[in-house]
C-alpha positions in Angstrom: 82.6 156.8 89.5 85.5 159.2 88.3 87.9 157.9 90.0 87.2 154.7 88.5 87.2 155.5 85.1 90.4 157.3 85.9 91.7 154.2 87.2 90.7 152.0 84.1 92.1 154.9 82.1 95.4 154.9 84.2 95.7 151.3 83.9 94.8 150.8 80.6 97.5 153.3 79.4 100.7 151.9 82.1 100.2 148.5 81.2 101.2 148.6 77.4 104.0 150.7 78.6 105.3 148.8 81.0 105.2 145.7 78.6 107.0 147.9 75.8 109.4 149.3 78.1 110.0 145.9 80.3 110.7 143.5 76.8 113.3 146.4 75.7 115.0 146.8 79.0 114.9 143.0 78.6 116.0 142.0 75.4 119.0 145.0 76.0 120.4 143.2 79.0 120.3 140.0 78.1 121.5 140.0 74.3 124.2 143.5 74.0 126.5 144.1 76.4 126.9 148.1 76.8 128.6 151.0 79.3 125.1 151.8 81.3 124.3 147.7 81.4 125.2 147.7 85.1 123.5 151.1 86.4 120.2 149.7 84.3 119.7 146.7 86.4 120.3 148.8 89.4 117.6 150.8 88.4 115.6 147.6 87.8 115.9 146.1 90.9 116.2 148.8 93.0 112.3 149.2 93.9 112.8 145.3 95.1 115.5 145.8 97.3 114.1 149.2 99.1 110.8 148.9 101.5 108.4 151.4 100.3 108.3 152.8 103.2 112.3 154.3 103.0 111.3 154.8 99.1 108.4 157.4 100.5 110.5 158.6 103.2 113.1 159.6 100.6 110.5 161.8 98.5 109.4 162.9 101.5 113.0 164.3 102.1 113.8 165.4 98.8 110.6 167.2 97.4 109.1 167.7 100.9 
């Protein structure tokens, strides 16, 4: 039953964060352009073009 509520609890604090931090990444790219604008959409779509698998891997090698 913890883990649950921890779950809930988890969830119902990363959604409203992702949907702040996703309409401001957002709105940044597509109205300004700036220096970083490149490296930001790297860093967007990044966890779509790496399995999860390498993306574990990696951690694995770096903090293991």
């Amino acid at each position: 039953m913890a883990a649950l509520q921890l779950s809930l609890l988890v969830a119902v604090i990363a959604v409203p964060a992702n949907l702040v931090f996703g309409v401001a990444a957002a709105w940044l790219i597509a109205k300004f352009d700036f220096k970083g604008k490149s490296f930001l959409l790297t860093l967007i779509d990044l966890p779509f073009a790496v399995s999860p698998v390498v993306s574990g891997l990696i951690f694995v090698l770096l903090f293991g």
